[in-house]
C-alpha positions in Angstrom: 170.8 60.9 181.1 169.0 63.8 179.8 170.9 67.7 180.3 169.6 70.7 180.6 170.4 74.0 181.5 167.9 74.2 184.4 166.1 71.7 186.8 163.8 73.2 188.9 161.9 70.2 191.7 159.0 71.8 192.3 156.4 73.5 190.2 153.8 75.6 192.4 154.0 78.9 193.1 157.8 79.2 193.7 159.1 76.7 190.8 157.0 78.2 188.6 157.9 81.7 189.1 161.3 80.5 188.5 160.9 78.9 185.1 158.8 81.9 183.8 161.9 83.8 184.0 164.0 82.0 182.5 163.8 82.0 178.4 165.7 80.3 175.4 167.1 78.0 177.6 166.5 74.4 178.5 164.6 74.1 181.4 162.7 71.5 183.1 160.4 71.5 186.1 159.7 68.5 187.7 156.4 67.7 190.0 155.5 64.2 191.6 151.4 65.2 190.9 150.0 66.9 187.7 150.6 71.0 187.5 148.1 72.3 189.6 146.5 69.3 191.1 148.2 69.2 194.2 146.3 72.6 196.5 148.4 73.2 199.9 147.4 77.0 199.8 144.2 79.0 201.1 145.4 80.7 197.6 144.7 84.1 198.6 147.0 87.3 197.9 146.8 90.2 196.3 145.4 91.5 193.0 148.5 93.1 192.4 150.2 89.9 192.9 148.4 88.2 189.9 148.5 91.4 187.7 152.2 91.5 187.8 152.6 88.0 186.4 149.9 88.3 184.1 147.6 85.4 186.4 144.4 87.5 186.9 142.5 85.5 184.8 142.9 82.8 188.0 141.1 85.3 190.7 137.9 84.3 191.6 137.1 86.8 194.0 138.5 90.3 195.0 138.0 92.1 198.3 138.3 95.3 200.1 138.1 94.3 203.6 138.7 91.8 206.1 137.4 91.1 209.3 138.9 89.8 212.7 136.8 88.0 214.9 137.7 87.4 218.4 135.5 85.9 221.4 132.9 88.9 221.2 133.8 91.3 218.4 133.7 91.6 214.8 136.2 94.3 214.0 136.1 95.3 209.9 139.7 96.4 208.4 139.5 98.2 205.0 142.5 97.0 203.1 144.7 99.3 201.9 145.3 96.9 198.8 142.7 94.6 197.0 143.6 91.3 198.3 142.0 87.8 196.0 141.2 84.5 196.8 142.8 82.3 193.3 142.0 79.5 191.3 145.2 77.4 191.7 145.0 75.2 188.5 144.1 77.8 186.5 146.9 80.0 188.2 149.2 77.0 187.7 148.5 76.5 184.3 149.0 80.1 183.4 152.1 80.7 184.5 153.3 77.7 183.3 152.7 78.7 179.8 154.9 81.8 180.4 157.9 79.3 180.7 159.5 77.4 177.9 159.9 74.5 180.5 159.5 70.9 179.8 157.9 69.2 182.9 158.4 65.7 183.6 155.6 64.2 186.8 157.8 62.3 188.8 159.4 62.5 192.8 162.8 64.8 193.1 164.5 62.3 195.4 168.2 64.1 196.2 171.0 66.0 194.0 174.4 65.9 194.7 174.5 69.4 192.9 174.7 68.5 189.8 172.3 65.8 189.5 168.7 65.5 189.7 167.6 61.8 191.3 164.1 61.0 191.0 162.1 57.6 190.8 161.0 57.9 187.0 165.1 58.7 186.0 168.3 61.1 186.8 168.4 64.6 185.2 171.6 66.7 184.9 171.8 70.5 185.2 173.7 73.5 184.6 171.8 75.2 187.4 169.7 73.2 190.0 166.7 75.2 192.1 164.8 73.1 195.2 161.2 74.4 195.5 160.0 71.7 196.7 158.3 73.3 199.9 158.9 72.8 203.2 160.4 69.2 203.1 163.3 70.7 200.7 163.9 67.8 199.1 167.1 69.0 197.4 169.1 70.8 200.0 168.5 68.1 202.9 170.6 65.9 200.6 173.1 68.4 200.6 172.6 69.8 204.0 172.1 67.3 207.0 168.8 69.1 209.7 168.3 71.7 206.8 164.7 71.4 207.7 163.9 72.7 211.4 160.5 70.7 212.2 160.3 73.0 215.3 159.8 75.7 212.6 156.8 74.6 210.9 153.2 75.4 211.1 150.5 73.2 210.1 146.9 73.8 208.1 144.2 72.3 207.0 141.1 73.1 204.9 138.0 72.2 203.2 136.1 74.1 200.4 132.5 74.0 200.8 129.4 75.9 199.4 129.2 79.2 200.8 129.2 82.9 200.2 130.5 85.9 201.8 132.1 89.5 200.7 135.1 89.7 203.4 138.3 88.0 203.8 137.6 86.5 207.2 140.2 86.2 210.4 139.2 84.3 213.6 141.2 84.3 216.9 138.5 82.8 219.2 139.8 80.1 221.9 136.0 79.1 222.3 136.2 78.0 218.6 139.3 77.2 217.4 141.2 76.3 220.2 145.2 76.7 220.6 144.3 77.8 216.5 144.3 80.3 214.1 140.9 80.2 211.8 140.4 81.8 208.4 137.1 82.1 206.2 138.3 82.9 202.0 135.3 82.8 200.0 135.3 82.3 196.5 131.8 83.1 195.2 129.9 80.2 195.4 132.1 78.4 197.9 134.2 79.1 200.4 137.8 77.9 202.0 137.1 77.6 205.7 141.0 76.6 207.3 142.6 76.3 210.5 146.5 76.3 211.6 148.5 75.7 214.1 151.7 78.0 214.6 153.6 74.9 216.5 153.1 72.3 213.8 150.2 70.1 216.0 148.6 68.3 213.1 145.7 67.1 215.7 143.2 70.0 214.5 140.7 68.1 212.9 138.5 68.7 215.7 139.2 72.6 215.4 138.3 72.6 211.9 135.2 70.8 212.5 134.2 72.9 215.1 134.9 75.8 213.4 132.5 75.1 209.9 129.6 73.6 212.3 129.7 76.9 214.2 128.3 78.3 210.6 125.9 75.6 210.6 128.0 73.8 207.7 129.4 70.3 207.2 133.2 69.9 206.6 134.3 68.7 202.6 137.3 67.6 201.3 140.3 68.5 203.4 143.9 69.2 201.8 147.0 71.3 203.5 150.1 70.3 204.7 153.0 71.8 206.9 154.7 75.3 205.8 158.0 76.4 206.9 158.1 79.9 208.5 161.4 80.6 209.5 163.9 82.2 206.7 166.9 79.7 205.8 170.3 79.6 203.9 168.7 79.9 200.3 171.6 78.8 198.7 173.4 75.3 200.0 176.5 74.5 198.2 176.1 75.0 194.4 171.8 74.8 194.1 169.5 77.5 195.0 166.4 76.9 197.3 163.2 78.8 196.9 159.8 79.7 198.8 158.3 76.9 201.3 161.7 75.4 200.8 163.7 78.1 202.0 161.8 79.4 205.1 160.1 82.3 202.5 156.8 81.9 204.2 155.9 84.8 206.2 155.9 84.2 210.4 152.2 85.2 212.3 150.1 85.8 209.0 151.6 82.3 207.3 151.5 84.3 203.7 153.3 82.3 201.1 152.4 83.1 197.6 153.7 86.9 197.5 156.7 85.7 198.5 157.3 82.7 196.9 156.0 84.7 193.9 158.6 87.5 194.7 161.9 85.0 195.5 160.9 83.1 192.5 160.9 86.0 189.8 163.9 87.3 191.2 165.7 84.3 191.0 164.5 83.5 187.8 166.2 86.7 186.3 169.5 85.9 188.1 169.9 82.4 186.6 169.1 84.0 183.3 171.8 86.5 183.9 174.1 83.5 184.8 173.0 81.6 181.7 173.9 84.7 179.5 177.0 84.9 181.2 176.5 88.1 182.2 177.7 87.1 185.9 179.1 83.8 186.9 177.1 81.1 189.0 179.1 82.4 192.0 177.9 86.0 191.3 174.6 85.1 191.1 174.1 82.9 194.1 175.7 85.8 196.4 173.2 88.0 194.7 170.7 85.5 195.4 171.9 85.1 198.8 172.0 88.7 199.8 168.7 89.5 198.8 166.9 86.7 200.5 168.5 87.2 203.6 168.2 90.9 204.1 164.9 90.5 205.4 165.8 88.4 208.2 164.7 91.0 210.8 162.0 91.8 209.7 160.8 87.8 209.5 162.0 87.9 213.5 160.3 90.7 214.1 157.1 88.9 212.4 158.1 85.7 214.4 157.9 87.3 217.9 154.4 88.3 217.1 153.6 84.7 215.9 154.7 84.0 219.2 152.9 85.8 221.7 149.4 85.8 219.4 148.1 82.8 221.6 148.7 84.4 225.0 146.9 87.4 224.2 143.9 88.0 226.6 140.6 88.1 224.4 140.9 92.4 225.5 144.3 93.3 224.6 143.7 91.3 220.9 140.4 93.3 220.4 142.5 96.8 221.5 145.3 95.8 218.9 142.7 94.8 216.4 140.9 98.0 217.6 143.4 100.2 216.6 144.6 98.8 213.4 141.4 99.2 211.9 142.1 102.8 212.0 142.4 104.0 208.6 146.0 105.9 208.8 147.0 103.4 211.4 145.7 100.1 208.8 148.0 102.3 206.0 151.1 102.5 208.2 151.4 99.0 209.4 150.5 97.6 205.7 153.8 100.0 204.0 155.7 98.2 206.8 154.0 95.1 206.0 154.2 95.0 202.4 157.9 96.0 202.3 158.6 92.4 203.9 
């Protein structure tokens, strides 16, 4: 049985994150598909985002608005920051040669904390991190009902030839019905995506609907659940990251900052640990403490996930309305981007 310091399940944007961090040790990240060949993600986020970990060779597209569209309006947002839609290979394959990692393809079956069990061998750590995404693979071995399926949301999308200059936002019953839509394009082509905040995976239909409104014809689909509800990111001795923890944001369903943000930070703890600057224990309160502080501001996110599909179509368009106001659009992104 092959040791190593670290083994990380999971190597997207969380798992990934993780390993960059982490230097002069060994480290291995293991994925049951190829690095970036398995795309959940409408892969959009912000420049900044990608600048920070040195991915902005990956963006494909910037923008500096969106646009809602309800039943009869068209209401432009200029965004405060420059948001990007991302080539996830290319973004997978850069980061991963910021690691030191070796990466085995295989399935992350269960630990028992100290062990790795997959179906191509077993793989002992010093330190173990789930980032497996929603299904935490990991911690439901460790923790019985760790994943809450009445906290998932579901998508699904198809990239297809198209071109626009907005980040695109559709709340439109007539549409998309009991859905959320969303419109990313990247130059030539763009991701056209619906999901459901309940976790209904019967929305083929929607999506359909949806790309025929714009006289298209749906492609290759991919997307998957995504867990939206913040969880105990540390169960017994492993740490849990992004999808796998509940990191995805409630209402807006934004992953990749976040999973981008847990991962680095927990990265630099393990290091820490590894150094023996702090002791495992230290680290995983630290861990702890800082992914649970923003637990109320994931509720407060949640509630408005929550009462979204009850809107009538003229209270959405007043809300929508009135964010679009510049200083208005600036004060809810601070309290926004602080989550």
């Amino acid at each position: 049985m092959e040791k190593y310091d670290v083994v990380i399940a999971g190597a997207s944007f969380a798992g990934l994150a993780v390993a960059s961090k982490i230097k002069n040790k060994r480290t291995l990240l293991i994925e049951r598909d190829d690095i970036g060949s398995d795309v959940r993600s409408a892969c959009g986020t912000l420049v900044k985002t990608m600048e920070k970990i040195n991915c902005e060779k990956s963006i494909v597209q910037t923008f500096d608005t969106a646009a809602v569209h309800t039943k009869n309006k068209e209401i432009d947002i200029s965004l405060p920051e420059q948001f990007c839609t991302i080539d996830y290979k290319k973004f997978c394959k850069l980061l991963f040669k910021q690691s030191n990692a070796d990466f085995i393809k295989a399935e992350a079956k269960r630990t028992d904390g100290k062990i790795v069990y997959t179906n191509k061998g077993d793989f002992k750590g010093e330190i173990i991190v789930d980032c497996t995404g929603w299904q935490a693979a990991l911690a439901s071995s460790l923790k019985r009902n760790y994943v809450n399926k009445n906290m998932l949301s579901f998508g699904i999308e198809t990239e297809i030839p198209y071109k626009d200059d907005k980040l695109r936002f559709f709340v439109n019953q007539d549409i998309i019905e009991n859905n959320i839509a969303w419109l990313f394009p990247c130059k030539n082509t763009a991701r056209f995506g619906v999901f459901n905040y309940k976790g209904n995976t019967n929305i083929l239909s929607s999506l359909k609907k949806f790309v025929e409104s714009y006289n298209l014809k749906i492609g290759k689909i991919h997307g998957g659940y995504f867990c939206y509800c913040l969880k105990e990111p540390v169960v017994k001795n492993i740490f849990v990251v992004g999808c796998a923890a509940g990191q995805t944001l409630p209402l807006t369903g934004e992953g990749i900052r976040r999973s981008v943000y847990f991962g680095l930070n927990c990265g630099e703890i393990i290091q820490r640990i590894l150094d023996n600057k702090i002791s495992l224990k230290q680290g995983q309160k630290e861990y702890r403490e800082l992914a649970l502080k923003y637990r109320k501001y994931y509720s407060y996110l949640l509630k408005a996930q929550n009462k979204l599909p009850t809107l009538p179509n003229w209270e959405f368009n007043l809300i929508a309305g009135f964010l679009s106001i510049k200083p208005v659009t600036n004060w809810a992104w601070k309290k926004y981007e602080a989550i």
